[in-house]
N, C-alpha and C positions, 0 to 999 in steps of 0.2 A: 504494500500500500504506500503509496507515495503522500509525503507531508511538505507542505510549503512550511516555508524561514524568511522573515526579512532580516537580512546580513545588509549590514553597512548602508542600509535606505535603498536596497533592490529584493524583490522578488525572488526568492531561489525554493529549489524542489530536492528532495531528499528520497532515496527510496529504501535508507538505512531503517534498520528495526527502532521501533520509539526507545528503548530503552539504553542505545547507543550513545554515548557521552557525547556533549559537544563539539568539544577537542577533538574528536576522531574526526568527525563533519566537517568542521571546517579546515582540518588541515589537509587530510587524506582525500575528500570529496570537493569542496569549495577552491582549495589551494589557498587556504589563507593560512599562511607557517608564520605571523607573525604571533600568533598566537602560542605558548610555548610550553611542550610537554616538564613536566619537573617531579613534586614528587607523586602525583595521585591520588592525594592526603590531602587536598584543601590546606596544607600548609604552608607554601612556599611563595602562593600569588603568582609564580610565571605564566599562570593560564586563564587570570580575570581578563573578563570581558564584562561589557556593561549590558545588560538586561533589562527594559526600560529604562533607562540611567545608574542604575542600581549593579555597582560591581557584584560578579558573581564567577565562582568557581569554574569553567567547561568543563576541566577533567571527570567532574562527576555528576554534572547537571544533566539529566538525559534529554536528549530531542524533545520524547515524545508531553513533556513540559512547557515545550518555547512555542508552540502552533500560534502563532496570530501578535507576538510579542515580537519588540525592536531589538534586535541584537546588534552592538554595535563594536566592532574589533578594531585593535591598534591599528590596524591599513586604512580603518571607516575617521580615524582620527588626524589621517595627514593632512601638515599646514596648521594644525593646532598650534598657538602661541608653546604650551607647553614642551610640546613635541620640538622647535626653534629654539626653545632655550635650552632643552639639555643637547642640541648639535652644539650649539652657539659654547657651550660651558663644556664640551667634548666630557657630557655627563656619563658616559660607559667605558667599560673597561672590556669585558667579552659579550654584555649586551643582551645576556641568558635572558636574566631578566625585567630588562626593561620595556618590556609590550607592557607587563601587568602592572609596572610603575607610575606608564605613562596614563594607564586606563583607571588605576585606584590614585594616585598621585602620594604614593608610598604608603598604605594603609595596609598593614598584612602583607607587607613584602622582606622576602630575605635575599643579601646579596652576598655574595661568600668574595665577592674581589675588591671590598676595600675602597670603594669608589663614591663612598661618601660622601667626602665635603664635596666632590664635583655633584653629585647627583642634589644634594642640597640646595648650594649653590644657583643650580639649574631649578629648582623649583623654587626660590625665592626672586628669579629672575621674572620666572612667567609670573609670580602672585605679583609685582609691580608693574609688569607692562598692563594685566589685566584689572589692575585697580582704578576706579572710578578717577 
């Protein structure tokens, strides 16, 4: 049985079992790898994606959940002021995980390379360009 997705503000069809994680959808079938396997624990944030706005796990959020809801992944986010300041602040180091950084804007996220104050930095940069 085939289930519609809106990924990123389009239209897409899936003919994965409802019970298939996100993360598999969109990397394997959609091709959106920006989105990033890590540990499959809801611990790690490399694989939030925003769900009506609302950051949320893929790894273990199943399809058959998201029918008719906005899913919107780091590729759905480029050109974001955010996304500009952590280049701007060369805010990554191997970049694991920064899809889920730039989509929670560091909320439940772990980075094991040390790339803190840049990544900081880089979001203290976007909260002043984007302030009133």
């Amino acid at each position: 049985m085939s289930m519609s997705l809106k990924v990123n503000g389009a239209a897409r069809t899936t003919m994965a079992d409802p019970a298939t994680p996100l993360l598999d959808v969109l990397r394997n079938e959609f091709r959106l790898t920006g989105t990033r396997y890590g540990c499959g624990q809801e611990q790690c944030g490399a694989c939030l994606v925003l769900v009506d706005g609302t950051p949320v796990q893929a790894c273990t959020r199943a399809i058959g959940t998201l029918a008719g809801r906005d899913i919107t992944t780091v590729e759905g986010l480029a050109g974001h002021t955010l996304i500009a300041a952590f280049i701007a602040e060369q805010a990554g180091q191997c970049g694991y995980c920064l899809s889920g950084m730039v989509v929670a804007a560091l909320d439940g996220q772990l980075c094991r390379c040390g790339a803190h104050p840049r990544i900081l930095r880089a979001v203290e940069r976007a909260a002043r360009e984007l302030a009133p």
